[in-house]
C-alpha positions, 0 to 999 in steps of 0.5 A, a space after each residue: 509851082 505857079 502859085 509860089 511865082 505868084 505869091 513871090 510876084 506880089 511879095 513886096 517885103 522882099 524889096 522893101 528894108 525900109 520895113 524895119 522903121 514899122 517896128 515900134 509901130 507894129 508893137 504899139 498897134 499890138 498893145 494898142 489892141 490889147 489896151 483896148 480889149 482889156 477897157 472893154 472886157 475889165 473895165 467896162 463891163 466884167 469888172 463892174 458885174 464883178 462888185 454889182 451883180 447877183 452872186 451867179 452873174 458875180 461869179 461869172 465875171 470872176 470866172 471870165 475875168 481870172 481867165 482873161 488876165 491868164 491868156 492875156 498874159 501868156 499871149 504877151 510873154 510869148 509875143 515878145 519872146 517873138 519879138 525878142 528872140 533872134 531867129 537863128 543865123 549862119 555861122 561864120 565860114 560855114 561848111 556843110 561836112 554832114 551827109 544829109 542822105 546817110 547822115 553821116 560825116 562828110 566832108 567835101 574835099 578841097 577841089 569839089 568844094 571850090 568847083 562848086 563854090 566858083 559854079 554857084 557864084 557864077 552870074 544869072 540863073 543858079 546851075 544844078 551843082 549836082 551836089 544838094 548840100 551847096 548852097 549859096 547867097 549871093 547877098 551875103 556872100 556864104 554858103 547856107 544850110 538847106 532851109 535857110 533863106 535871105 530876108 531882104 528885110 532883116 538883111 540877112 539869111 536865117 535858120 529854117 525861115 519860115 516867113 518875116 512876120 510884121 506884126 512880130 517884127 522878126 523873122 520866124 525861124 529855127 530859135 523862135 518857131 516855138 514860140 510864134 505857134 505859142 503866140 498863135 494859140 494863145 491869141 485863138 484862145 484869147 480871141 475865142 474868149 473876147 467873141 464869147 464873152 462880148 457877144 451878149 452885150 453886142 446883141 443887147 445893142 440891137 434888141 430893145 434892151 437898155 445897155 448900161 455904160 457910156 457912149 465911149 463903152 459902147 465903142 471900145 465894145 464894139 471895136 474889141 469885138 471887130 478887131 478880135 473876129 477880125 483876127 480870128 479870120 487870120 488866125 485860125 487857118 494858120 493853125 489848123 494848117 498845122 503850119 505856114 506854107 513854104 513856096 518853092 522855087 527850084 529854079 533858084 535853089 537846089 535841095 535834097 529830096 528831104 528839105 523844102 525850098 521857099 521864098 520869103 512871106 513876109 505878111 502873115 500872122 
């Protein structure tokens, strides 16, 4: 609990829409690290290997090279189908009709629905309505299903949020999940190749080894090289957590046993 009051102490997103103006930002930051990676890895030193070297070096390359441009291109369709993907919002004039304990239909009748409606819409701290399929944002003024949250940077309430990803420039939510974890795997995948493939050449810097290439190859080497371990340190926990952590907060939002409360983490992926 204390742990989830903190990271919702911290958590600035929540506060701050103007985030929306970073989105072409961060998309170009994005393909800027892929550019990058690709000028370092094909043309600076794998691509010429590829028509230069002796046959078991060239067939190397070849080898690095086919998978590269695969993984790249599998991590890009699944970054802008992230991107471009609506995560999934609340229906107009929802109601929630289905039983989420016996999983059948329920409907609430007419003077319940409105004595719990008028409770929650009631200023200050939420009040234990009793009844764990009401829930209300007072943002939005309706009622949201459990797992549905208020992203104060998208200005909205999304299905089964997880968290509203900058680099993504979207909330990661019921429609998108699939392919956020798409884009995690492949980026490990890619980045375990980069580290893997750049690693000799950045060792032959510090030998005495004659090193082929330009200052400016050097460079794009050794960026390539920090950047994608520098992902690695933030993409690999996600993954091998098998998830994203949700933060509870039951003094603002009641839910059955079954379904998780949380708020927003808003710099993650």
């Amino acid at each position: 609990m204390r742990s989830g009051a903190v990271v919702m102490a911290w958590n600035v997103f929540r506060f701050c829409t103007a985030l929306r103006g970073l989105g072409s930002l961060m998309i170009l930051i994005v393909l800027g690290i892929v550019g990058v990676s690709y000028y370092a890895v094909v043309v600076a030193i794998y691509g010429p290997a590829l028509l230069t070297a002796g046959w078991l070096d060239s067939l190397l390359a070849a080898g690095v090279l086919v998978l590269f441009h695969l993984l790249l291109g599998l991590l890009l369709w699944a970054y802008f189908s992230v991107v471009t993907t609506d995560p999934g919002s609340v229906p107009p004039h929802w109601k929630p009709v289905i039983d989420e304990e016996e999983g059948e239909t329920a409907p609430l009748a007419s003077s319940e629905f409105t004595s719990h409606i008028l409770n929650l819409q009631q200023p200050g701290p939420l009040a234990d309505t009793g009844n764990p399929r009401i829930r209300y944002c007072r943002k939005c003024n309706q009622l949201k299903p459990p797992r549905c949250h208020h992203c104060s940077v998208c200005g909205r309430c999304v299905l089964k949020m997880d968290h509203h990803c900058v680099w993504v420039v979207n909330c990661v939510g019921a429609l998108n999940y699939k392919f956020f974890l798409l884009f995690l795997f492949y980026t490990f995948l890619e980045t375990t190749l980069v580290t893997v493939s750049l690693f000799p050449h950045f060792i032959a810097f510090f030998k005495d080894v004659e090193i082929p290439g330009t200052p400016g190859t050097l460079a794009a080497t050794f960026i390539t090289f920090g950047v994608w371990n520098g992902q690695e340190i933030l993409v690999h926990p996600s993954i091998f957590r098998g998830g994203f952590e949700k933060n509870a907060s039951p003094a603002r939002t009641q839910v059955s046993h079954k379904a998780k409360s949380g708020c927003t983490v808003a710099l993650k992926g």
